[in-house]
Backbone as a ProteinNet text record, in pm:
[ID]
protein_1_A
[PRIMARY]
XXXXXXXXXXXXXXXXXXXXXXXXXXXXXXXXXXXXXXXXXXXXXXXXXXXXXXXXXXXXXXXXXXXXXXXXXXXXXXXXXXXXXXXXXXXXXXXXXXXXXXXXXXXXXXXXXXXXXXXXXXXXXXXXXXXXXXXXXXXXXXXXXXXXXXXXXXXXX
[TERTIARY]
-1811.1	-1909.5	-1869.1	-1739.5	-1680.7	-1685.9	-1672.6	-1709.1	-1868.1	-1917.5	-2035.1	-2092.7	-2042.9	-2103.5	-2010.6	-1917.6	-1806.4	-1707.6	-1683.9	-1512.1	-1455.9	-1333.1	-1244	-1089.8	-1008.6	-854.5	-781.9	-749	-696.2	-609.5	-481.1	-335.2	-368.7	-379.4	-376	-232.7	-97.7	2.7	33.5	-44.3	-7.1	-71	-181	-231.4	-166.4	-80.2	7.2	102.4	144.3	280.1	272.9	136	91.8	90.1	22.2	3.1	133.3	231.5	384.1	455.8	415	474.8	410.3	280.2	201.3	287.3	301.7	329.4	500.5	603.2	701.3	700.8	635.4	610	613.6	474.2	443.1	534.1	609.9	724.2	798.8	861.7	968.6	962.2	802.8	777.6	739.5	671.4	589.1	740	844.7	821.9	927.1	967.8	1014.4	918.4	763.9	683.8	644.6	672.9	602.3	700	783.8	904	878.6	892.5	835.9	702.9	584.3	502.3	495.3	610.6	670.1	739.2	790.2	869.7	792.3	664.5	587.9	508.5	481.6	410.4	466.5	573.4	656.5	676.8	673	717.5	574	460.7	389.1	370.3	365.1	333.6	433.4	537.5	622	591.9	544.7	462.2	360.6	294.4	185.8	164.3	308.8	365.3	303.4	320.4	227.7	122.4	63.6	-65.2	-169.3	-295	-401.5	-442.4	-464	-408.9	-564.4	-713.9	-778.2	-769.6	-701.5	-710.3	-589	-462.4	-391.4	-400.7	-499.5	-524.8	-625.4	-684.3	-819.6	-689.6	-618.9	-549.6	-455.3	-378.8	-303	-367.7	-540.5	-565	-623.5	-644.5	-675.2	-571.4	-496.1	-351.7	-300.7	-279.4	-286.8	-373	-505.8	-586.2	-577.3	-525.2	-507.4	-382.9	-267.1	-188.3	-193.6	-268.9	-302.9	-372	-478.9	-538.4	-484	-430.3	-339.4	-259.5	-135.9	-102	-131.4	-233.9	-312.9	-423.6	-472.6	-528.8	-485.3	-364.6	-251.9	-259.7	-178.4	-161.4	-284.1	-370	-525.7	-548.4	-515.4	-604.3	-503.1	-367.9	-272.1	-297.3	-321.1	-349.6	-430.9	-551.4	-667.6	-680.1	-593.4	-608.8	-537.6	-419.6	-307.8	-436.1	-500.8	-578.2	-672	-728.6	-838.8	-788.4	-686.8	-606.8	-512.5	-440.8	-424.9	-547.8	-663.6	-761.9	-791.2	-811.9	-889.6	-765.9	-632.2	-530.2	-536.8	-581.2	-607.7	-686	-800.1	-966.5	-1047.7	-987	-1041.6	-1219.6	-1305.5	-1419.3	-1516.2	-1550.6	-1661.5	-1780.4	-1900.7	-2060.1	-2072.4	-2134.8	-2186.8	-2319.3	-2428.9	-2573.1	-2521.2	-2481.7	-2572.6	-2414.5	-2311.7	-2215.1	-2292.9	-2357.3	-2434.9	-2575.2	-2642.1	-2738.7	-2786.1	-2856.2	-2884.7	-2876.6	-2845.5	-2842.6	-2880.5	-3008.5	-3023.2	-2941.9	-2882.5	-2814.2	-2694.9	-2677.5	-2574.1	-2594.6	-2711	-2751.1	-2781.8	-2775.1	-2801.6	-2743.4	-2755.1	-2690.9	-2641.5	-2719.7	-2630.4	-2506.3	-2537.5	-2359.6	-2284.6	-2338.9	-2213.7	-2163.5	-2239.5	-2180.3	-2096.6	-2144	-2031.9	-1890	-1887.4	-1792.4	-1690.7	-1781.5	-1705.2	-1599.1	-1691.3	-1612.5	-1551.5	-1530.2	-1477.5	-1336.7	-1263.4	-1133.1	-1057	-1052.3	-987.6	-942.6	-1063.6	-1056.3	-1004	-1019.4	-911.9	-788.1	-730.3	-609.6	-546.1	-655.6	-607.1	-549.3	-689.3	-656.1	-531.2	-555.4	-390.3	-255.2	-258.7	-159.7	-120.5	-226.5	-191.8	-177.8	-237.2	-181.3	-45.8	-1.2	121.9	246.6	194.5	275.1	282.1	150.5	196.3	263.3	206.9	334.4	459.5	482.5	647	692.9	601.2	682.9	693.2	554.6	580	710.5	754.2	843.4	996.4	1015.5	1128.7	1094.1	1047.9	999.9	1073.4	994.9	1069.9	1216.8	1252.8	1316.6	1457.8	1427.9	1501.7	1526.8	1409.4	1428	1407.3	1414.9	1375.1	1554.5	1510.6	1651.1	1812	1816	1936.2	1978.6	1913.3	2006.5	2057.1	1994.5	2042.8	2224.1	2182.6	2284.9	2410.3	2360.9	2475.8	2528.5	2435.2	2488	2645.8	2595.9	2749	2864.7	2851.4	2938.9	3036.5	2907.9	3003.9	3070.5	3064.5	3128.3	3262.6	3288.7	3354.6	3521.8	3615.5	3727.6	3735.8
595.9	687.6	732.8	769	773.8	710.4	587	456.4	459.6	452.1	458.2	559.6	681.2	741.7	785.8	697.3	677.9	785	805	900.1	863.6	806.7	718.7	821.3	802.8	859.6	745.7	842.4	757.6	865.8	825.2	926	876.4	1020.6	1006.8	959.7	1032.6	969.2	800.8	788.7	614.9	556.5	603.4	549.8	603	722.6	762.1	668.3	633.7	529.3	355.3	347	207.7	222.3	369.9	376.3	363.1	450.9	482.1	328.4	257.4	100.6	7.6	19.7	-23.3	-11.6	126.4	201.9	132	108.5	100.3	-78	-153.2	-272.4	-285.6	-258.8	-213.5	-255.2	-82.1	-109.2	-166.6	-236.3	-281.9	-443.5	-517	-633	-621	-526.8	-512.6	-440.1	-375.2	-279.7	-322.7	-476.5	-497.8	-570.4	-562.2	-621.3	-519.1	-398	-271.2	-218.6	-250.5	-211.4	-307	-447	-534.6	-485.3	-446.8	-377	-260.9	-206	-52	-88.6	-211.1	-261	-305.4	-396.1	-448.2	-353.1	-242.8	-84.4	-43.7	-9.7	48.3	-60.7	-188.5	-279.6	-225	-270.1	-260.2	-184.3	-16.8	62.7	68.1	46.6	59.4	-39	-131.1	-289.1	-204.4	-120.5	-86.9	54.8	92.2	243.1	228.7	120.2	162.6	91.5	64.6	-7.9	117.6	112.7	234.9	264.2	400.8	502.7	448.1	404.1	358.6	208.4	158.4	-0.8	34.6	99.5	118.1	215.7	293.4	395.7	291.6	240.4	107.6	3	-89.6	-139.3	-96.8	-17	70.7	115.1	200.8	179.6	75	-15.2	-134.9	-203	-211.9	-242.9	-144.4	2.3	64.9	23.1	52	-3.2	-99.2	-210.2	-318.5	-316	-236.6	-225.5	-140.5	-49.6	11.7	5.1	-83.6	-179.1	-241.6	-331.4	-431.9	-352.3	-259.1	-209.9	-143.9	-31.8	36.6	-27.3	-156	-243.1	-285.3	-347.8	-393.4	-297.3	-138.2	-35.4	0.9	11.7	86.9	-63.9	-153.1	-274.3	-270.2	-247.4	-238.1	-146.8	-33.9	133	83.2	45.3	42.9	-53	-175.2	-289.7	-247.8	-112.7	-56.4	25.1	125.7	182	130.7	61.8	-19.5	-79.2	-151.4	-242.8	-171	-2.6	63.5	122.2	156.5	237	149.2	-30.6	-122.4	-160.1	-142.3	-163	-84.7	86.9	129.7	185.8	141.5	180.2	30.3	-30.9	-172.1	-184.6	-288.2	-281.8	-155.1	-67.3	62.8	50.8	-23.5	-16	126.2	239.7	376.1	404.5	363.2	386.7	555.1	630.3	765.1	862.4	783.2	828.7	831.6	705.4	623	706.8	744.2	794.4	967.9	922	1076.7	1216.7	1337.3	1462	1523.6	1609.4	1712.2	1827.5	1874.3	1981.7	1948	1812.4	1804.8	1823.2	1894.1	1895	2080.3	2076.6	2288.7	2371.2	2365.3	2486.9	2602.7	2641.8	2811.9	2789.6	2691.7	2633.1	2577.3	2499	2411.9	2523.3	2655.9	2785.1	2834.9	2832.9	2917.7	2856.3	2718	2641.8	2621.2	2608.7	2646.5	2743.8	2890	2982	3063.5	2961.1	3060.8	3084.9	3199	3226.1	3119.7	3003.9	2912.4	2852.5	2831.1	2753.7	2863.5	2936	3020.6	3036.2	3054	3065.3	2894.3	2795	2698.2	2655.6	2705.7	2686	2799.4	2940.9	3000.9	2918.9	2836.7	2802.8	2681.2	2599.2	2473.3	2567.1	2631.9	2725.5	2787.6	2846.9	2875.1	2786.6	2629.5	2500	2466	2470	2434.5	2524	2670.5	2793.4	2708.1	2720.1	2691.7	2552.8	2475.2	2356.6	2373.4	2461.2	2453.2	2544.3	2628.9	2748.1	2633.4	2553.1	2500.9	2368.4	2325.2	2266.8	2296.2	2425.3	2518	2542.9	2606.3	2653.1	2499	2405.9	2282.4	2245.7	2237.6	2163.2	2245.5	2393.8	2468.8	2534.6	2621	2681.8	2639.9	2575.7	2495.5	2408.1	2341.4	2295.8	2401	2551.8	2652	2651.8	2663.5	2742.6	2604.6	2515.3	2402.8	2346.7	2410.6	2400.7	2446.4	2617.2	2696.1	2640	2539	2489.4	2395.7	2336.1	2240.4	2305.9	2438.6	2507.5	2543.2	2568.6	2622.6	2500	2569.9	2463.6	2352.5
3381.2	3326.8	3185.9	3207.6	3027.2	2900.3	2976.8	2868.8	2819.1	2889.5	2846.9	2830.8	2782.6	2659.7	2552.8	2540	2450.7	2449.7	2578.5	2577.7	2642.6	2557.6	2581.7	2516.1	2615	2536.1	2422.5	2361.1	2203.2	2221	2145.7	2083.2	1961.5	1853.3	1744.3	1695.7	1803.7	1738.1	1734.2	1796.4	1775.8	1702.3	1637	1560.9	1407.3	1405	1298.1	1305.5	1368.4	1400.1	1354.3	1405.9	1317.8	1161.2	1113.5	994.2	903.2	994	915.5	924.7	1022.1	1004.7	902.8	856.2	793.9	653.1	645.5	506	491.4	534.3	539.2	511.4	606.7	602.4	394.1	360.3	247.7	135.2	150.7	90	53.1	207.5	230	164.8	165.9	104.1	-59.5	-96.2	-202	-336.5	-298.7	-392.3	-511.4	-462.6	-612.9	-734.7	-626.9	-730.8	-813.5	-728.2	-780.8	-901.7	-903.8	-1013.2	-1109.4	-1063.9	-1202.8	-1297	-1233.6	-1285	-1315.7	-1293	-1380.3	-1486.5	-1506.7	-1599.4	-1698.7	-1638.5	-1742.3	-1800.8	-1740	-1782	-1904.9	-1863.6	-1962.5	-2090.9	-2101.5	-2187	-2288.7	-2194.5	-2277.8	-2380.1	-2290.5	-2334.5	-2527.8	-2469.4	-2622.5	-2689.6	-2686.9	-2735.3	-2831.9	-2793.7	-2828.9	-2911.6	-2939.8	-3039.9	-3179.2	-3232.1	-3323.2	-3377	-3284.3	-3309.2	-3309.9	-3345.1	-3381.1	-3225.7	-3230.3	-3135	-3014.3	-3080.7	-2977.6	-2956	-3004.7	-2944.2	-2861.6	-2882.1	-2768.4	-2660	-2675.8	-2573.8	-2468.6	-2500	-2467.2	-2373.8	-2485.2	-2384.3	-2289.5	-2257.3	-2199.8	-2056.8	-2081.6	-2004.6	-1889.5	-1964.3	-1841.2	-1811.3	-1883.3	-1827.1	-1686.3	-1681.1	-1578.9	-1525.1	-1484	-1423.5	-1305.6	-1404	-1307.8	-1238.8	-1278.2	-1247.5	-1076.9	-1133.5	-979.2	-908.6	-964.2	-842.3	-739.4	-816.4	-772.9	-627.6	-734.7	-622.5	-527.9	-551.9	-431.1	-333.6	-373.7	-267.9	-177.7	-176.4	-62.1	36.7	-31.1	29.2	98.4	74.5	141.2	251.8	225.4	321.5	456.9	453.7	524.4	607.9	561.2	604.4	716.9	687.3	707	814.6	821.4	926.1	1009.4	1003.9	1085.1	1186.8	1110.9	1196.5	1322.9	1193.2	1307.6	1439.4	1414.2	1497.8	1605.2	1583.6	1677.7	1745.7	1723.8	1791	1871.3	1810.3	1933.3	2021.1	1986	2116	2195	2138.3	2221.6	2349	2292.4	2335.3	2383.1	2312.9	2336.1	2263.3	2254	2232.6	2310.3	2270.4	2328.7	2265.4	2349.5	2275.3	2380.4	2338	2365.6	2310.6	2339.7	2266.5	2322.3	2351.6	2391	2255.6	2247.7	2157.5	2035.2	1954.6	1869.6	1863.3	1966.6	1929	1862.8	1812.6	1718.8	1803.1	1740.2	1843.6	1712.1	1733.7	1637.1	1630.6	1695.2	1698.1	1612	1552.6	1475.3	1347.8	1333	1228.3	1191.3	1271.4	1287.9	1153.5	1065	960.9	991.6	1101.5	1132.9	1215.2	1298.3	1379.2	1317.8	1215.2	1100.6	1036.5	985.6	924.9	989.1	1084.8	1218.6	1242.2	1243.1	1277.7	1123.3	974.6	896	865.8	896.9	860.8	972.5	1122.9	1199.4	1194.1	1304.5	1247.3	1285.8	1377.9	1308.1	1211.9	1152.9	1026	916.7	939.3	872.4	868.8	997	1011.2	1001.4	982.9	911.8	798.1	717	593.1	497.9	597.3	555.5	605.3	726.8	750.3	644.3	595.6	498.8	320	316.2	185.3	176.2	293.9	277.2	276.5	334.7	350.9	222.1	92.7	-26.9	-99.7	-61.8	-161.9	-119.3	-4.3	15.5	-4.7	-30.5	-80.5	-239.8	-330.2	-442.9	-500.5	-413	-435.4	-451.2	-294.1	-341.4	-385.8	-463	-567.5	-679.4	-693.5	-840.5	-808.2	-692.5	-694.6	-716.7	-667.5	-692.8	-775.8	-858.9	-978.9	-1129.3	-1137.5	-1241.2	-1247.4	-1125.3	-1057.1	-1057.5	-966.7	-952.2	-1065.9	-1159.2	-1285.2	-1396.6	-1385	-1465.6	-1378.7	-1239.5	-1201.4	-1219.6	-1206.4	-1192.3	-1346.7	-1418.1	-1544.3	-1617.2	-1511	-1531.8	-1523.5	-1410.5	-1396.7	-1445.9	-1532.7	-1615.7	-1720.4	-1719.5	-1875.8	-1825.2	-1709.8	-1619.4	-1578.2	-1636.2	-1626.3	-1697.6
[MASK]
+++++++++++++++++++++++++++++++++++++++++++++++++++++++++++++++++++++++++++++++++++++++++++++++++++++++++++++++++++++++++++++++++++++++++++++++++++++++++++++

């Protein structure tokens, strides 16, 4: 009866787990191409110091461009075949006309309001705001901070 109206159990963590193998895979094949094309980035870019500031602003950028095409296509197609490919290991093929079919109520404005601004979603979005204060804090505090103080040190003896 589940199946057919498309509720089916899925673990999101396993489908994080394909993704994080995906991503590592990635890496682990891709990233001395990705350095050669940091290399050829950079070549260029000084290739191109003093040539007039829009023919090198022009080439530079399509040079990036392609540069991160290149590399962010791999990355996104990987991602992407990781997902797909854990959800159908896990769920297998699911046709659901009644999952598939239209429900007006999904369309309601005063419940999509409701569901926007309820205190969940609040105490969400405080909980992911205070995750970036505190990463931007020791952030700063890492990298602003700590080379004052480790500086002392080198004066020191």
């Amino acid at each position: 009866m589940g199946r057919k109206e498309g509720q089916v159990v899925k673990s999101i963590e396993i489908t994080s787990l394909f993704q994080l193998i995906a991503l590592y895979l990635y890496f682990h094949f891709f990233t001395e191409k990705m350095i050669l094309i940091l290399i050829a980035s950079i070549t260029f870019t000084l290739q191109l110091v003093n040539k007039p500031f829009s023919y090198a602003l022009t080439q530079l950028t399509h040079a990036l461009i392609e540069s991160l095409t290149s590399a962010l296509l791999f990355l996104g197609a990987g991602v992407i075949v990781a997902t797909v490919g854990s959800v159908f290991l896990q769920v297998g093929v699911v046709i659901a006309s009644k999952a598939i079919g239209f429900k007006s109520e999904h369309i309601n404005p005063v419940s999509n309001f409701k569901q926007i601004f309820s205190l969940h979603s609040v105490v969400e979005l405080c909980k992911s705001s205070l995750k970036v204060i505190m990463l931007s804090l020791i952030f700063a505090f890492s990298f602003i901070i700590m080379p004052v103080l480790f500086g002392h040190y080198r004066t020191v003896g």
